[in-house]
BALOBA-1460 file (C-alpha; in Angstrom, 3 decimals):
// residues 165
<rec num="1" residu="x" x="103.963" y="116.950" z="116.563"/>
<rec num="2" residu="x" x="104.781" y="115.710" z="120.075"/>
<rec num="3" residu="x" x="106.268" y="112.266" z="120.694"/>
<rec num="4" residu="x" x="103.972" y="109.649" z="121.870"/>
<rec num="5" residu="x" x="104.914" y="106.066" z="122.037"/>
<rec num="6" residu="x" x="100.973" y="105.418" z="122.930"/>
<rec num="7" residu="x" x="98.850" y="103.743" z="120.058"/>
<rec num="8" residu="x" x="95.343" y="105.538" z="119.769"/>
<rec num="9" residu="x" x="93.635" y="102.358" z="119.442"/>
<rec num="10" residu="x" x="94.865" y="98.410" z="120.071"/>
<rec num="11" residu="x" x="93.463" y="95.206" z="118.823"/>
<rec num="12" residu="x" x="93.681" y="92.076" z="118.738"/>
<rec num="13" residu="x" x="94.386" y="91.230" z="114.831"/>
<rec num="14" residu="x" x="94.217" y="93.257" z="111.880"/>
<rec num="15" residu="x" x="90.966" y="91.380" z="110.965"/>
<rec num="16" residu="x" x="89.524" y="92.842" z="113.716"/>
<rec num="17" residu="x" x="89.316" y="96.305" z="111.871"/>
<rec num="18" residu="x" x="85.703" y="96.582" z="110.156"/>
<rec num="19" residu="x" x="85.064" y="99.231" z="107.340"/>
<rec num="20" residu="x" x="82.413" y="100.261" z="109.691"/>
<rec num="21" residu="x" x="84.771" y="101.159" z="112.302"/>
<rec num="22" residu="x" x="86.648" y="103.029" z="110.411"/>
<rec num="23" residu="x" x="84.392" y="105.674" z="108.643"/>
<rec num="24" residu="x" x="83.019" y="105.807" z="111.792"/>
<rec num="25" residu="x" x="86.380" y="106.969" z="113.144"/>
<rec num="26" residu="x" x="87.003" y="109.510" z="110.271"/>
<rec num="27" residu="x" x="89.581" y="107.189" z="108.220"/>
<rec num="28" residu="x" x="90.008" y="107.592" z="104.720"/>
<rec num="29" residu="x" x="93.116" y="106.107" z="103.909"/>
<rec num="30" residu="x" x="94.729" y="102.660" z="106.290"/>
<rec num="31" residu="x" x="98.184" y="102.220" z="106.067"/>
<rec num="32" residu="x" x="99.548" y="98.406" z="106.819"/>
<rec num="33" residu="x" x="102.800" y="97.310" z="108.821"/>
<rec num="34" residu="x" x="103.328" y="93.841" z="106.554"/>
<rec num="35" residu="x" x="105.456" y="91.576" z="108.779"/>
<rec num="36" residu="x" x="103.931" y="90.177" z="111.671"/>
<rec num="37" residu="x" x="101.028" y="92.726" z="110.924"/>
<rec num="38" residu="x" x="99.413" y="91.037" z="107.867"/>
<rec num="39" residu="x" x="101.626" y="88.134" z="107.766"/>
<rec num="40" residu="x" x="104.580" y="86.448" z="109.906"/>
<rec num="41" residu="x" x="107.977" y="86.962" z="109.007"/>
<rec num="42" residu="x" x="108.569" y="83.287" z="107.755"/>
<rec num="43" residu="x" x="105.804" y="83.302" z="105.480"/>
<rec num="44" residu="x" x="104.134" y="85.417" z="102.796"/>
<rec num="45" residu="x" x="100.833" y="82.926" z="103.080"/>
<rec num="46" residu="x" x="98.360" y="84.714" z="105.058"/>
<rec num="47" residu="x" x="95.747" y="83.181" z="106.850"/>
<rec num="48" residu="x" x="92.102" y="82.102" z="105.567"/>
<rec num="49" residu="x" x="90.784" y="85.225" z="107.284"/>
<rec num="50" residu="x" x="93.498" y="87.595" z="106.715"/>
<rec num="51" residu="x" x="93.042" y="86.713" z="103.043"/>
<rec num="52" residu="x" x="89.203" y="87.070" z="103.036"/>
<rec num="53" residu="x" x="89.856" y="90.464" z="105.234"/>
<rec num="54" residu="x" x="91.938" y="91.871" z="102.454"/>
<rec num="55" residu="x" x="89.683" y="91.266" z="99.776"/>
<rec num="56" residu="x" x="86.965" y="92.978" z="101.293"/>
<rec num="57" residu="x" x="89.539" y="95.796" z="102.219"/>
<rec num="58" residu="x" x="90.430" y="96.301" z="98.539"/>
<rec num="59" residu="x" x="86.649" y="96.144" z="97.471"/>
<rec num="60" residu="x" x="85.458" y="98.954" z="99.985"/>
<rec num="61" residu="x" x="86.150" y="102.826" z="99.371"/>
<rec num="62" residu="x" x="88.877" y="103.141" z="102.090"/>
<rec num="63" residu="x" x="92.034" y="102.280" z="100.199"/>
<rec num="64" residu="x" x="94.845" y="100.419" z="101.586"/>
<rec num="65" residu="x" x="98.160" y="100.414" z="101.195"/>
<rec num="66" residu="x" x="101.087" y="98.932" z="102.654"/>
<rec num="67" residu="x" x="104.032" y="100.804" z="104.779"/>
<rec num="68" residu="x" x="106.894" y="98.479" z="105.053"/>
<rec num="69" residu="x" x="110.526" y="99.111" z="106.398"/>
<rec num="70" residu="x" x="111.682" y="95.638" z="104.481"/>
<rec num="71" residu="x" x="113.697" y="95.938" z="101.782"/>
<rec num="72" residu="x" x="113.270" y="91.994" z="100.648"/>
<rec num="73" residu="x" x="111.210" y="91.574" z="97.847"/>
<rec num="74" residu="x" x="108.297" y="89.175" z="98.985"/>
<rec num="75" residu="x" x="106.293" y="92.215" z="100.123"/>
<rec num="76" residu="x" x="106.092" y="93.789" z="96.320"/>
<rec num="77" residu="x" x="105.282" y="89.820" z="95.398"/>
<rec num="78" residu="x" x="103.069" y="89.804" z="97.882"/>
<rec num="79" residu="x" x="101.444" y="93.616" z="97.367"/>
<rec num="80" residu="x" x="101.304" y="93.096" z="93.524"/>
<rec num="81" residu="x" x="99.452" y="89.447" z="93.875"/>
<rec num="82" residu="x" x="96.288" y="91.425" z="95.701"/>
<rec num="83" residu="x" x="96.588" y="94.581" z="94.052"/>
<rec num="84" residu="x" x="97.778" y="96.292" z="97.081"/>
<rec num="85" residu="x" x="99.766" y="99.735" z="96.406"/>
<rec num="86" residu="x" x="102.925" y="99.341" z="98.591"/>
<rec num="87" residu="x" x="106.040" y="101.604" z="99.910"/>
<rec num="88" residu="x" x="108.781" y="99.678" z="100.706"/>
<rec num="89" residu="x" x="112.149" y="101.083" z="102.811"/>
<rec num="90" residu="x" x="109.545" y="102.997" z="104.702"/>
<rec num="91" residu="x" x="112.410" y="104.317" z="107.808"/>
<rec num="92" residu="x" x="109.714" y="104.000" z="110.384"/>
<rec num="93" residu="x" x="109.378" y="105.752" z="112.958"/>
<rec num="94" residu="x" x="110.802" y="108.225" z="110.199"/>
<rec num="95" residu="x" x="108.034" y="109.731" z="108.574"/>
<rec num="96" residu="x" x="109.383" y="108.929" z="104.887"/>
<rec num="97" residu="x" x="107.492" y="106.169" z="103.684"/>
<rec num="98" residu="x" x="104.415" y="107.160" z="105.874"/>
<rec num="99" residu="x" x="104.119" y="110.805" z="104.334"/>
<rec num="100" residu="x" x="104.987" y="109.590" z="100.629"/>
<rec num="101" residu="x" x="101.942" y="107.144" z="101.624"/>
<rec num="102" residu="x" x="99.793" y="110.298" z="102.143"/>
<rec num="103" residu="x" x="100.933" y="112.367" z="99.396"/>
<rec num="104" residu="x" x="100.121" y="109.449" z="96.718"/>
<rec num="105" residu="x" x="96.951" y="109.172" z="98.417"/>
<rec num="106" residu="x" x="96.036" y="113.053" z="98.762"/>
<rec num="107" residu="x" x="94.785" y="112.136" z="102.008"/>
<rec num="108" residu="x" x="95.723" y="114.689" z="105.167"/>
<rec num="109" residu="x" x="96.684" y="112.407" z="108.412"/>
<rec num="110" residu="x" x="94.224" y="113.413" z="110.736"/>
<rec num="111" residu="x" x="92.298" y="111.208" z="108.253"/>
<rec num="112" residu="x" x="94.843" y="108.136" z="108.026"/>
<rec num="113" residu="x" x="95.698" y="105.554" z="110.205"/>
<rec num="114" residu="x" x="98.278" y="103.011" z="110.445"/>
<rec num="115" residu="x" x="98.017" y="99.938" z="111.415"/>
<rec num="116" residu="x" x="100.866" y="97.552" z="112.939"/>
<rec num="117" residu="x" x="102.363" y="95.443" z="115.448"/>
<rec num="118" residu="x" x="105.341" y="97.311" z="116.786"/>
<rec num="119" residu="x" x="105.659" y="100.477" z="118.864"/>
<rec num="120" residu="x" x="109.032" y="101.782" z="118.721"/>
<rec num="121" residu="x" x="107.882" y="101.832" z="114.679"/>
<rec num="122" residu="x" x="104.801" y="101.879" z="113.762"/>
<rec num="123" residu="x" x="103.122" y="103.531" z="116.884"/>
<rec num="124" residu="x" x="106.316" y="106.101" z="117.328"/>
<rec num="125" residu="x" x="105.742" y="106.923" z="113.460"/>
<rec num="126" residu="x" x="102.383" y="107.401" z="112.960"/>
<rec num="127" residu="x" x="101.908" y="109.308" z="116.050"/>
<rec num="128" residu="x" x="105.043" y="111.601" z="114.832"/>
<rec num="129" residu="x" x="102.922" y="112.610" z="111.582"/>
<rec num="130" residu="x" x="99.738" y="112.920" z="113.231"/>
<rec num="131" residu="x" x="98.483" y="109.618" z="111.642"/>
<rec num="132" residu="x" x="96.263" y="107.791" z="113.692"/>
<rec num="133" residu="x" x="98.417" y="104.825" z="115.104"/>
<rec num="134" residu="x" x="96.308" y="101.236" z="115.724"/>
<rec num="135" residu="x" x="98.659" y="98.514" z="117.331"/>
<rec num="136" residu="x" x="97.453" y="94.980" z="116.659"/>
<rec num="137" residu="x" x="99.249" y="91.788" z="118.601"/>
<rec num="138" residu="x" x="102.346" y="90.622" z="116.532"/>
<rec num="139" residu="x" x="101.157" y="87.541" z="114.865"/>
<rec num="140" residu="x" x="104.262" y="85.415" z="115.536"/>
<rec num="141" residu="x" x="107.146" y="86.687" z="118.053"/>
<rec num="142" residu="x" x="109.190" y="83.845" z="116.592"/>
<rec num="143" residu="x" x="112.545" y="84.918" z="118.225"/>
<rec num="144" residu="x" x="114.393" y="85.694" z="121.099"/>
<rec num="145" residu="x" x="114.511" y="89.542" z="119.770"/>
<rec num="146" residu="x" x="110.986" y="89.714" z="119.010"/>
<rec num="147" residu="x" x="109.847" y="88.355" z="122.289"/>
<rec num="148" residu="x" x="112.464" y="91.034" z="124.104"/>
<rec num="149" residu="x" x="110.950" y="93.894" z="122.106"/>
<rec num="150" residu="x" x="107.429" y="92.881" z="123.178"/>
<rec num="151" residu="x" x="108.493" y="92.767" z="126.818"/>
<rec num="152" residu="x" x="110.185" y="96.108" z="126.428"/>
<rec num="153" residu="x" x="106.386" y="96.991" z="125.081"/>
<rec num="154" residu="x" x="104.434" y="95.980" z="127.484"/>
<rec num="155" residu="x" x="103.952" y="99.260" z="129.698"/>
<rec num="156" residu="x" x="102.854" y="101.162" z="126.814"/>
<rec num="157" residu="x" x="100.601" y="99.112" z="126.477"/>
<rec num="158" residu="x" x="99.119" y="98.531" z="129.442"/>
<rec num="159" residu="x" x="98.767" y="102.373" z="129.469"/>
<rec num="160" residu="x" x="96.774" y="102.288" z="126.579"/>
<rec num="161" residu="x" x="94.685" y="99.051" z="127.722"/>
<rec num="162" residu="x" x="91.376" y="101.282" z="127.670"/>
<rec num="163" residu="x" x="91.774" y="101.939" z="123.999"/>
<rec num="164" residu="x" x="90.973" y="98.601" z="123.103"/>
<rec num="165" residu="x" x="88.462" y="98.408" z="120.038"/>
């Protein structure tokens, strides 16, 4: 699988992402980032709508499930209070956590995607596995290191800019 630090599709917040959109796009099977992709990294309260989103998630036939390089235990709380599946110590851009996400699912990668808020990780990693890769704005770049990884960002994604959704 060639390298490719360029999401397929980029939006604005998780939320964004419709059920419709996504059988429409061939996806069976969404895979989540967790911090600063469903929730910041100084909180494991997600919004109103991020709450409401993942309800409806769990309720529709495309399963989610998160894909998380943490190794802190808030995203199992988290995971196990909405009766999310979740892989923790995921080694993204590795392909680890994302391909033991696809084997418990039985669901080949042309027909995943994963959704999340950092390229160098998330983008590199699904794009390395032939998982469709959806980049969403980091919901808080609360430090200097987050802010200086978004900066080093920014051309990819200006080259993807015309696969907004």
């Amino acid at each position: 699988m060639p390298i490719s630090l360029l999401p397929k599709h980029i939006t604005c917040a998780t939320t964004d992402l419709t059920v419709e959109f996504l059988k429409n796009e061939g996806i069976r099977l969404l895979m989540l980032d967790f911090d600063n992709t469903i929730v910041p990294y100084t909180t494991s309260t997600p919004t109103e709508a991020m709450d409401k989103w993942l309800r409806e998630m769990a309720a529709s036939e495309i399963p989610i499930c998160v894909v998380s390089n943490s190794k802190k235990g808030r995203v199992k709380v988290f995971c196990e209070k909405y009766g999310i599946p979740c892989i923790t110590h995921a080694k993204k851009p590795f392909s680890k956590g994302i391909v033991e996400c696809l084997q418990k699912f039985g669901v080949p990668a042309e027909e995943a995607a994963l959704v999340g808020d950092q390229i160098y990780t998330d983008t590199l990693g699904a794009n390395g596995v032939g998982v469709r890769s959806i980049l969403v704005k980091a919901i808080d770049n609360h430090n200097f290191w987050l802010k200086a990884r978004h900066v080093l960002e920014k051309p990819f994604i200006f080259a993807a800019r015309k696969r907004r959704i």
